[in-house]
C-alpha positions in Angstrom: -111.8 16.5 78.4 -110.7 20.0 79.9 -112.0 21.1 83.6 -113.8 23.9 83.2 -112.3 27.2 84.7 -114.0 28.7 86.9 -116.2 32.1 86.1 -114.2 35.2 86.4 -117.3 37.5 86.6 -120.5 37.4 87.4 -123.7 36.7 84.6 -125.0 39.5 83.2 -128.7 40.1 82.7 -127.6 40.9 79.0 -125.7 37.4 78.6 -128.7 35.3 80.7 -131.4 37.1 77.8 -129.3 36.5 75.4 -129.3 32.4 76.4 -132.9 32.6 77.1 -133.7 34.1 73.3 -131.7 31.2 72.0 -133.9 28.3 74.3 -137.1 29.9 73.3 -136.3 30.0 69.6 -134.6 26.5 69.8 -138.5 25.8 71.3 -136.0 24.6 74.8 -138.2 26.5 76.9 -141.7 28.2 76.0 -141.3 31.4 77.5 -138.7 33.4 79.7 -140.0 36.9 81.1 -137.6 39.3 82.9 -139.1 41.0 85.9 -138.6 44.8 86.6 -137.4 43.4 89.7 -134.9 41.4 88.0 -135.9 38.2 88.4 -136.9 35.8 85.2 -139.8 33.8 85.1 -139.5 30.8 83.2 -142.2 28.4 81.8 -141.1 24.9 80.2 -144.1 24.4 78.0 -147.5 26.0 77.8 -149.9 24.0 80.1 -146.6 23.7 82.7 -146.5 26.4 85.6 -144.1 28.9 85.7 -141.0 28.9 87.6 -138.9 31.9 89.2 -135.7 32.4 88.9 -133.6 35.0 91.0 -130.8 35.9 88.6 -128.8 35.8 85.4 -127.0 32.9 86.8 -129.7 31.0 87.9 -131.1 31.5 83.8 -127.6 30.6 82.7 -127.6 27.0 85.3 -130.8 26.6 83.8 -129.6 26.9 80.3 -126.4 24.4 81.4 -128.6 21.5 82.7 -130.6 22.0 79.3 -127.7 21.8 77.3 -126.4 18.9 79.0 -129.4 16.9 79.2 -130.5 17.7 75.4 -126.3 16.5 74.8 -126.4 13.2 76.8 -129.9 12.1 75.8 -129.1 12.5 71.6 -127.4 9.2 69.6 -123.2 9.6 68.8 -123.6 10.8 65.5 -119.3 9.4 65.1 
């Protein structure tokens, strides 16, 4: 496997909403809210409380970890 490079830019709001679209219509995540204040509140399932998150990048680490967890926890389909 490749090391990862790191980022050459910062996360945009436009890429983190676009990430959050895909979890919420993946039914990932239950909800994802940006703030006029920019931050992005987040809630896992319905009866769960909702979490804040400060930025686009903290949306996009969130989308990582569920990515990886949904990866490692699924059978080899070789």
């Amino acid at each position: 496997m490749t090391p990862r490079l790191p980022r050459s830019s910062q996360p945009t709001t436009a890429e983190a909403n676009a990430w959050a679209d895909v979890l919420v219509r993946r039914q990932l995540l239950h909800a994802v809210v940006l703030t006029p204040t920019g931050q992005w509140l987040v809630q896992d399932r319905p009866s769960r409380p909702v979490r804040v998150l400060a930025s686009p990048a903290d949306v996009l680490a969130l989308a990582a970890a569920i990515q990886h967890r949904t990866r490692s926890t699924r059978p080899e389909s070789r």
